[in-house]
N, C-alpha and C positions, 0 to 999 in steps of 0.2 A: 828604493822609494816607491818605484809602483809596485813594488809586490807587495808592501804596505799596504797602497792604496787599497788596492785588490781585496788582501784580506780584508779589512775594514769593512769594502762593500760587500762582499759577501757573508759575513756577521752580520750587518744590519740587515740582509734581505732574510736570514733565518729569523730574525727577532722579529721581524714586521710579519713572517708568514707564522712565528707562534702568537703574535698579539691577534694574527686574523680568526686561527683558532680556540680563541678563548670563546668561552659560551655568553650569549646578550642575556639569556634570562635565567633565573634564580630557581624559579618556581617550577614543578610539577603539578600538571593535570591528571587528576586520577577519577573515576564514574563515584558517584556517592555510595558508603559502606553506610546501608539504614542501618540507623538504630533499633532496637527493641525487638519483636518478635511477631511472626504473623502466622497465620496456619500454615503457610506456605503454599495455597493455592494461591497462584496468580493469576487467576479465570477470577474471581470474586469482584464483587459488585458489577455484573454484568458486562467484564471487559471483552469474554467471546460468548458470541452470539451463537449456543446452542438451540435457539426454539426456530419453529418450521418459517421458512421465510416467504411472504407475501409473492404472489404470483405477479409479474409483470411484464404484461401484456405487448405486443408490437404493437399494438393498435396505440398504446399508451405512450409510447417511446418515441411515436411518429413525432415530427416535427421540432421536436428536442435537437440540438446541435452534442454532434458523439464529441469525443475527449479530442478528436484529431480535427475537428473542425470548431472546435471552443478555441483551440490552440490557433490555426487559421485567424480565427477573428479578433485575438488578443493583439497579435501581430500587424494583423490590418488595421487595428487601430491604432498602434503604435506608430505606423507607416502615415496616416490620416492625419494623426495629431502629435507630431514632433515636438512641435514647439511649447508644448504645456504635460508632456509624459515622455516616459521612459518605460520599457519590459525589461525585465531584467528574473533572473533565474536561481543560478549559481555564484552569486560573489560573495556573499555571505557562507552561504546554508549548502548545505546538500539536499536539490529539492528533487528528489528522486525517489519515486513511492515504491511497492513491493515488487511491481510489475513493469517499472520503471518507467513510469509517466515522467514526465516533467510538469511542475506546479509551475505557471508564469505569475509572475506579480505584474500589475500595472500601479504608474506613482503617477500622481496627477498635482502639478505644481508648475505654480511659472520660474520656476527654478529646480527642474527634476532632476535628481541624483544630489544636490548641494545639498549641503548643512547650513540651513538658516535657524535664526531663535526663533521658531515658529512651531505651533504645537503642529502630533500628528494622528492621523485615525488610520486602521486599518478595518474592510469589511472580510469577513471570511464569508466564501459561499458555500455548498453540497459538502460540509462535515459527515454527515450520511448518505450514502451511497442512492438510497432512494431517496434524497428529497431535494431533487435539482430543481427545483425554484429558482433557488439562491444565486446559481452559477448564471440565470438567462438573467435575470432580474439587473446581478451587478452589471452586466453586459450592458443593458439599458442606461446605467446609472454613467456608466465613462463615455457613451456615446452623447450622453443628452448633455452634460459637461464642457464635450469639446465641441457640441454645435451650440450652442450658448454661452460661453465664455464673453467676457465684451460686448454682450447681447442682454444678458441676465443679472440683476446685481446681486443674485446670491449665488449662479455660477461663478459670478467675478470674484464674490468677497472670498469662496473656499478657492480657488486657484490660486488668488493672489496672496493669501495671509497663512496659508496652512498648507505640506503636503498631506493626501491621500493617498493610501495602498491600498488595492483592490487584489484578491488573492479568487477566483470567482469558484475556484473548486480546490476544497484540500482532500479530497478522496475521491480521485479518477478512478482509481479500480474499484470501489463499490457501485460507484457510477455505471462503469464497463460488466460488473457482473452482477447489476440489477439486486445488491443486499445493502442493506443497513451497513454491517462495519467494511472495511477497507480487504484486502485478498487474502488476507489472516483470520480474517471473522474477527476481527478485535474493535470494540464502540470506539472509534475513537475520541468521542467525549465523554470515556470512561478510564481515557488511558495516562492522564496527567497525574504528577502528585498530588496529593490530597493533604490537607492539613490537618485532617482527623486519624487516619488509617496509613501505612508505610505502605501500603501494597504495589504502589506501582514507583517506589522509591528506586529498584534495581534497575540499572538504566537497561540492562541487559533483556529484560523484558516490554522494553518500550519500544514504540513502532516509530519508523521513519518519519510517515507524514508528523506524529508527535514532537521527535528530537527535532523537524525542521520548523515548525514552529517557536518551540523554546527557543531556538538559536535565534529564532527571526526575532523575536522580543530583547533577547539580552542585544542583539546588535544596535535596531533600533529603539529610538525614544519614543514611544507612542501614549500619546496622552489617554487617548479612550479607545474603543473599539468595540465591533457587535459582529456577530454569528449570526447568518440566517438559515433558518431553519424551516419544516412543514409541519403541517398535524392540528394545529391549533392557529386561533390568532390572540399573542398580548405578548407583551416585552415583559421579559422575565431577568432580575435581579439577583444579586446576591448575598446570602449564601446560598450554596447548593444544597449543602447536607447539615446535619446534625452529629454535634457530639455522641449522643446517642441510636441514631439512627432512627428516631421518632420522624414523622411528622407535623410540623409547627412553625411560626413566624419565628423566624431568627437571622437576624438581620446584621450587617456586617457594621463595622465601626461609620462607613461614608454613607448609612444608609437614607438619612435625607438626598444625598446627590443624588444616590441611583435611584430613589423614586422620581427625581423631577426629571432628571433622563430619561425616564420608561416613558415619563409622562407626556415628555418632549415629545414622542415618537406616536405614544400612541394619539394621543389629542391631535396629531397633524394627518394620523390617519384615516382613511375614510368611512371608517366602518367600530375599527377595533377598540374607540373609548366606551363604545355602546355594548360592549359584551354584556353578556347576563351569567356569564360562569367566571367571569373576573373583574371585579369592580374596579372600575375606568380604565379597564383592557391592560393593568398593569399585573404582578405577583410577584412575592421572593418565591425563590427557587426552591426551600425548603417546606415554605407553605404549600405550595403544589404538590411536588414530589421529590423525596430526597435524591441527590446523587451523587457519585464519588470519585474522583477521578475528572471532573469536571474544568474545561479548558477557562470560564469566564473566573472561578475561585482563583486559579494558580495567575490568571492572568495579573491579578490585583493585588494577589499576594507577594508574588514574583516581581513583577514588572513592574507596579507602581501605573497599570492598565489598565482603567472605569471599563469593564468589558460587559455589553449588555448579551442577552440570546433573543432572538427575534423570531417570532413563532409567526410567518406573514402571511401563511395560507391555512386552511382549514382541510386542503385535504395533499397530502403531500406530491402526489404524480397529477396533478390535475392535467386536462387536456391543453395540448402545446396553446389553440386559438385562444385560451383564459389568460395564457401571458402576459400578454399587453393590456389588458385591464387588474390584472393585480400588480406591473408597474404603475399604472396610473393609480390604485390605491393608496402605491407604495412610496411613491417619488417623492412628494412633500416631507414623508417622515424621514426619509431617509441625509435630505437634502438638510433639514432642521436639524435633527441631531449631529452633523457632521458638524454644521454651520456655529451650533451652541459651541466647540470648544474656541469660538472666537468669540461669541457673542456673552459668556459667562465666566463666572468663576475668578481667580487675581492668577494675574501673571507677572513674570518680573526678570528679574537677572540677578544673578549673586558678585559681587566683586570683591578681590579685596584689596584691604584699604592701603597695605605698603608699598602695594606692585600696579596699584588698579587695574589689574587682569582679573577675568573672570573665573569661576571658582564652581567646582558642582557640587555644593553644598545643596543641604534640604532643606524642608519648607515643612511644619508642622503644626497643626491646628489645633488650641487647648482644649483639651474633650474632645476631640478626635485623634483617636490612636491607629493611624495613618502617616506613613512619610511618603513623601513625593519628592522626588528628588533630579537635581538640575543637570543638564547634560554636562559633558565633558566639553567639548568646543565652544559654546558661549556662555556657559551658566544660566541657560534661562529654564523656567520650570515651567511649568501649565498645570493649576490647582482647579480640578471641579468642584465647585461646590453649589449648594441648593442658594436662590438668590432670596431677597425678602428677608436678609438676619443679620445679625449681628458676632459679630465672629472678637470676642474678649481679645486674643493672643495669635496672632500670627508669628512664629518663630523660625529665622534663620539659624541654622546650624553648619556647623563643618569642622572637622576634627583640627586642632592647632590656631583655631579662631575663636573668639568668644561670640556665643549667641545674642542673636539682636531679635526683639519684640515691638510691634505695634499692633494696634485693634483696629476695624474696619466695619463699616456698614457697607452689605453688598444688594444692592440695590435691583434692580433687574439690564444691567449694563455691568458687562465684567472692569475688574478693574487693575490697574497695574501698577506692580508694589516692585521699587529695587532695593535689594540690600546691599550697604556697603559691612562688610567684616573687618573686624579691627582682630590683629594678630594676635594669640595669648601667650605672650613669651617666645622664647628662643623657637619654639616650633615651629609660630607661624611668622618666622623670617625666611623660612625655607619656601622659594620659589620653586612652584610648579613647573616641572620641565614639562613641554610637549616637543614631540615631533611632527614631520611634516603636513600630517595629516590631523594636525591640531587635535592630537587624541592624550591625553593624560597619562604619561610615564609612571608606572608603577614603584611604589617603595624600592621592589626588588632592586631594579639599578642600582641603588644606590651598595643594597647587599654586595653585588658581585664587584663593585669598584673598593669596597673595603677587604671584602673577601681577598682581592687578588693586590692589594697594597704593595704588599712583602712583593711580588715582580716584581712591578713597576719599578723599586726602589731598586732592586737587585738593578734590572738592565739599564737603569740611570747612572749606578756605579761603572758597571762596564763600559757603558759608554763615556763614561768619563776617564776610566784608566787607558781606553785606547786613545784620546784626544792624548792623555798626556804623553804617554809613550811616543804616538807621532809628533806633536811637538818638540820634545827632547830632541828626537832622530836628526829631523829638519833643521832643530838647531845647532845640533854635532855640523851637519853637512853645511851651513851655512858659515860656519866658525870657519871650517877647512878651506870653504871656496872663499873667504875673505885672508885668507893669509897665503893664498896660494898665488903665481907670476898671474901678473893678469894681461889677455891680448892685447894687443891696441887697436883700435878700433881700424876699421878697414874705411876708405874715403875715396 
């Protein structure tokens, strides 16, 4: 009988060490195979920087914080201000450039690193290696944040209702070696997919700070975001480029939002609505100058991202003492447009109706062909749109649910819409698995639990033919020991 046992146990422990190496996912990850056909330079639309590069000066560089004390002061202020931020790196992303800086992110939230239903912005700083502005400027902006918090009621209202991510440099090496693109010589706001052109489709030719980017958007939810950049002053929209590569107004499906966005920024700033080369300091991006490859297009395509480009100085290297008065140019606008994705637009939650769990279904605007769609942890979405209208059709969608419709007047006060989703048949009785990390369990599951049936089934038999087998045994040996002399009990 115990060498029974024995066996027994040691068949289950092979069964349970095959069940540990069955595979959890279905799917394979492979880089995208573009479609169609290109000349096959992948230098095209100005992704490496052949022309002679602008001389820059020590005299010019003075006062500027280098890549190793940007880094210092990220951390100092994560040290400073704990209780409303978080720095953070690598959890996500691989943030590690050619020359292997490290990108720090700063999240400014009175809930940093949590998933709340709350919208999110990110600021990018020095996308070009000459134009650090950007990267002193956001410095100013998290500093001025965490000494006014509980002080400020528009420091309070963006801490308390919204995380912010501040990224203050995504190209420390062209920063470190004083050019435009990154230590490849590659734009990197020439280096994104494009919606017109496949060119920068092979991922094999896309640069690090690029891929960490992209990664940063598909992990996070981020409702809008803006690029700051030098050279010019006026908030420029999208599109970038032309189907044809002309020059001309061509403007994206949300293009009422993104003007009132630009407009946000520039009218709060102190100079830029007064342009006289861009009427009320605003432009699309194609009306300017076309371009391809452009991170604000993919952002919006991709990500479901209102991504503006911020042109905040007129001359890119200005001298370090001009800082502090192109923050104070800057700070209202910057502060406004963050602030607009609470103060506008409908926000809401998706549920549905057989589970009342939340559901990340989309949000779609009749005449705007546009989806924005709800996270996975609470179904809540953040819709920009321009206020002052009348919006016919707001529609909830999601696959195995029937779509729900109502119309809205948005007034200049955003507003907030929930949907409940009623299931459409057998589909939508299927409950949303999630795990611990309240993230949405892919179809796939479901494949490899059917995939692998036929096991399961097998090692249920077996396991059932040794229950009976020992059974029988036990009860041969229990027959014998009932008919055999029995002791007497000892007393």
């Amino acid at each position: 009988m115990a060498i029974s046992r024995l066996l027994l146990h040691f068949i289950l422990l092979l069964l349970l060490r095959a069940f540990a190496l069955l595979p959890t996912q279905a799917a394979a990850r492979s880089g995208h195979n573009p479609s169609g056909t290109d000349d096959g330079n992948h230098g095209s639309f100005s992704r490496n920087l052949l022309e002679d590069k602008p001389r820059i000066t020590e005299e010019m560089v003075h006062g500027y914080m280098s890549n190793s004390e940007l880094e210092i002061a990220v951390h100092t202020f994560g040290s400073r201000c704990p209780n409303i931020s978080r720095i953070y790196s690598s959890k996500f992303v691989y943030w590690r450039t050619v020359l292997l800086f490290l990108q720090w992110v700063i999240e400014i939230s009175d809930k940093p690193g949590k998933k709340e239903a709350e919208p999110a912005f990110k600021f990018i700083g020095n996308v070009h290696g000459d134009e650090p502005v950007g990267r002193e400027i956001l410095m100013h902006l998290a500093n001025w944040l965490c000494d006014n918090y509980l002080k400020d009621p528009l420091a309070t209202l963006i801490v308390e209702n919204m995380h912010l991510h501040i990224l203050p440099t995504m190209n420390p090496d062209g920063f470190a070696l004083r050019w435009r693109g990154n230590a490849n010589n590659v734009d990197l706001n020439r280096d994104f997919p494009d919606q017109f052109f496949s060119v920068n489709n092979d991922i094999n030719y896309r640069q690090p700070e690029t891929r960490a980017i992209m990664n940063w958007v598909k992990q996070e939810h981020f409702t809008a975001s803006a690029s700051l950049h030098g050279g010019a002053l006026v908030a420029n929209y999208p599109w970038d480029g032309t189907r044809d590569k002309s020059k001309y107004y061509y403007g994206c499906p949300d293009d009422k939002a993104f003007q009132y966005m630009a407009s946000v920024y520039s009218q709060s700033h102190y100079n830029m609505s007064l342009s006289k080369e861009f009427e009320g300091g605003i432009t699309n991006g194609a009306f300017w100058y076309p371009i391809y490859g452009g991170m604000q297009d993919w952002n919006y395509i991709h990500g479901g991202c209102f991504e503006l480009t911020l042109e905040i100085s007129d001359t890119k290297w200005p001298k370090a003492a001009e800082l502090p008065v192109i923050w104070e140019h800057n700070r209202m606008s910057m502060l406004k447009i963050v602030a607009s994705l609470i103060k506008s637009g409908i926000h809401g939650r998706i549920f549905a109706a057989n589970t009342g769990r939340p559901i990340p279904g989309s949000v779609m605007i009749k005449g705007i062909d546009s989806k924005v769609r709800a996270s996975n942890t609470y179904g809540d979405y953040h819709r920009m749109l321009a206020p002052g209208e009348k919006y016919e059709a707001v529609v909830a969608s999601m696959e195995g649910f029937r779509p729900k419709a109502t119309h809205i007047v948005l007034e200049q006060e955003a507003v907030s819409l929930d949907f409940i989703l009623d299931p459409d048949g057998a589909d939508g009785q299927m409950e949303l698995l999630r795990n611990d990390c309240g993230c949405r369990c892919d179809n796939e599951l479901f494949h490899v639990l059917e995939a692998h049936l036929w096991l399961y089934l097998l090692v249920m038999f077996v396991l059932l033919t040794f229950y009976l087998l020992f059974k029988r045994r036990t009860a041969s040996r229990l027959l014998t020991y009932r008919h055999s002399p029995r002791r007497p009990i000892a007393v």
